[in-house]
Phi, psi and omega in degrees: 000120179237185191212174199231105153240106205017082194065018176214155198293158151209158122005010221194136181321186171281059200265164188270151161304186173282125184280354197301140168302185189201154115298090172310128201275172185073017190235145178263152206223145141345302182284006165274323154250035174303137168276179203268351159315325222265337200284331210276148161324130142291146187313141164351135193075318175317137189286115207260145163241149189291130200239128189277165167304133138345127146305152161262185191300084223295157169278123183284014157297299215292345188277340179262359174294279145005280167107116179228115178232189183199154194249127181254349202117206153220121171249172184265118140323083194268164183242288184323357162268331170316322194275312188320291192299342150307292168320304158285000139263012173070018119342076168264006164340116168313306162314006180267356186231185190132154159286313196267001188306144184241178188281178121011116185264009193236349179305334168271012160310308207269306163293337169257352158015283205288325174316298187307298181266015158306309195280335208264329194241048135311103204298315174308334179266014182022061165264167193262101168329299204298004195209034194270128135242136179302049193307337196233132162199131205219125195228141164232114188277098173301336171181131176331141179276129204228158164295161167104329227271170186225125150275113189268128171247126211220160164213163196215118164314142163251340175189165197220082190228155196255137162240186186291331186232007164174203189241121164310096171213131171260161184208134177233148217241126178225131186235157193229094171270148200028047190104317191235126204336159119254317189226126157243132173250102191260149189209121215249174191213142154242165203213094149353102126096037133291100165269079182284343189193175196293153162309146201111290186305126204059022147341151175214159196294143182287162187291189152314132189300137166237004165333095167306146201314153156302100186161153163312116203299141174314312223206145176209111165254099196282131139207172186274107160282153205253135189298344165272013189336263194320311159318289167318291215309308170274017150274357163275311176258359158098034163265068215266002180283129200332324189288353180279355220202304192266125159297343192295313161298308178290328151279354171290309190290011165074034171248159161353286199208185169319098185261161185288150183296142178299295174337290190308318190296322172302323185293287189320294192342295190298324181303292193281004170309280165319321215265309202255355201244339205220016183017048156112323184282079171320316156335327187287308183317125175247287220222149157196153207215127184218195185200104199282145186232339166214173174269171199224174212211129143320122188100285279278120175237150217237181156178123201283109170295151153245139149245157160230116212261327175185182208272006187235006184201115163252131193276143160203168200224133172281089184241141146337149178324323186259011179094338181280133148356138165213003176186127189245169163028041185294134146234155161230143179240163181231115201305000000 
């Protein structure tokens, strides 16, 4: 999911500005004509009581201290949105279809949609929209997602960190059948030149490397983005933002074209992932993880290096017509 901001590509769905009103200055407001009774000393004697200051505004550290979490509801896995959603990623996985059929494992992108801009456009959390980008998104399916299944989706801030040049925020997105995790999405945002604390502050020890080996990839996997990609896509996961759809937009913002939702590029991948590495047994997939570094173009044709790292995990890297990255420090884990 990306975004447009003054001429530069970000990282991020069709999110909204921040919608909170301003006051304009120089403009007269309703409360510039109470008249001054509303104003006036209480009479002489009168029992005054001190009306305390405004709190101020928790800081969203004290809000992740705190504990912030959120609720969507439950929607129904269907399997003709499942068919939908395969389909707008060039997804022919067998297992989607079937009496024994299971969904997509990238179909929960599409079910938290609304979940995703709960956390992102949360008034408590102040981010700055217009400077959001997503970089990251790493989901573990503890067990397919099947029709029929009611998903409860719930998110929790997870983490928070100030860096130099902007703001670091995670979120993590559970979605729960009959009570018990089936899909955790974990999902970061850096938020440009938002400054909340001193640089540094919720620094946290680094994760696992996910880096790919220094070595020649095992496996190169060639494809083809379709020239309507980014169109289909987005009428499947309801990713709609212009630069994916309108060229008129995607040239203001000084690209080519149209570029593909970061989500579709991530889907395609884990789909050729499936086909050649897990020959079709979607099931298998437990975790994929990626990490977006550039955009990518309808007609683009790409190709996913693998290593295979143990008999349950593969590192893979996304590269462009040129050689370049367009997905870094890619894992799959595998049941």
């Amino acid at each position: 999911m990306d975004r447009v901001d003054n001429g530069q590509v970000q990282y991020l769905g069709d999110s909204l500005p921040d919608a909170r009103s301003a006051r304009t200055p120089g403009a007269r407001h309703a409360s510039d004509t109470l008249p001054r009774a509303a104003t006036a000393l209480p009479p002489a004697g009168a029992l005054v009581t001190p009306t305390a200051p405004p709190s101020p505004a928790r800081t969203i550290f004290e809000i992740l201290e705190q504990g912030k979490t959120w609720d969507r509801g439950v929607a129904a896995v269907d399997a003709a949105l499942g068919h939908t959603y395969a389909a707008a990623t060039n997804d022919r996985t067998e297992a989607y279809y079937g009496p024994e059929s299971i969904a997509p494992p990238m179909l929960h992108v599409r079910l938290m949609r609304d979940l995703l801009f709960d956390v992102m456009e949360d008034p408590a959390l102040g981010l700055d929209m217009l400077k959001l980008l997503h970089g990251e998104h790493d989901v573990t399916i503890h067990r397919p997602l099947r029709p029929g299944d009611l998903v409860h989706m719930r998110g929790r801030l997870s983490h928070v960190e100030q860096k130099s040049k902007g703001l670091v925020v995670e979120a993590l997105l559970i979605g729960f059948v009959e009570g018990t995790a089936a899909i955790e999405a974990r999902t970061l945002f850096f938020i440009r030149d938002q400054m909340v604390g001193e640089p540094g502050r919720g620094k946290r020890a680094p994760g696992p490397d996910q880096s790919a080996p220094d070595r020649p990839a095992d496996r190169v996997l060639e494809w083809t983005v379709d020239a309507d990609q980014s169109h289909r896509y987005g009428e499947a996961s309801l990713d709609r933002n212009p630069i994916h759809i309108d060229p008129a937009v995607a040239q203001q913002a000084g690209l080519p074209d149209v570029i593909l939702q970061g989500l579709c590029t991530m889907a395609m991948t884990g789909a050729g992932l499936i086909q050649h590495q897990l020959h079709g047994q979607a099931a298998r997939l437990r975790r994929l993880s990626v990490r977006w570094t550039r955009p990518v173009f309808n007609g683009s044709k790409l190709a996913t290096h693998v290593w295979q790292v143990s008999d349950t995990e593969l590192r893979f890297t996304v590269l462009n017509a040129d050689g370049q990255p367009v997905i870094s420090h890619g894992v799959a884990e595998l049941r």
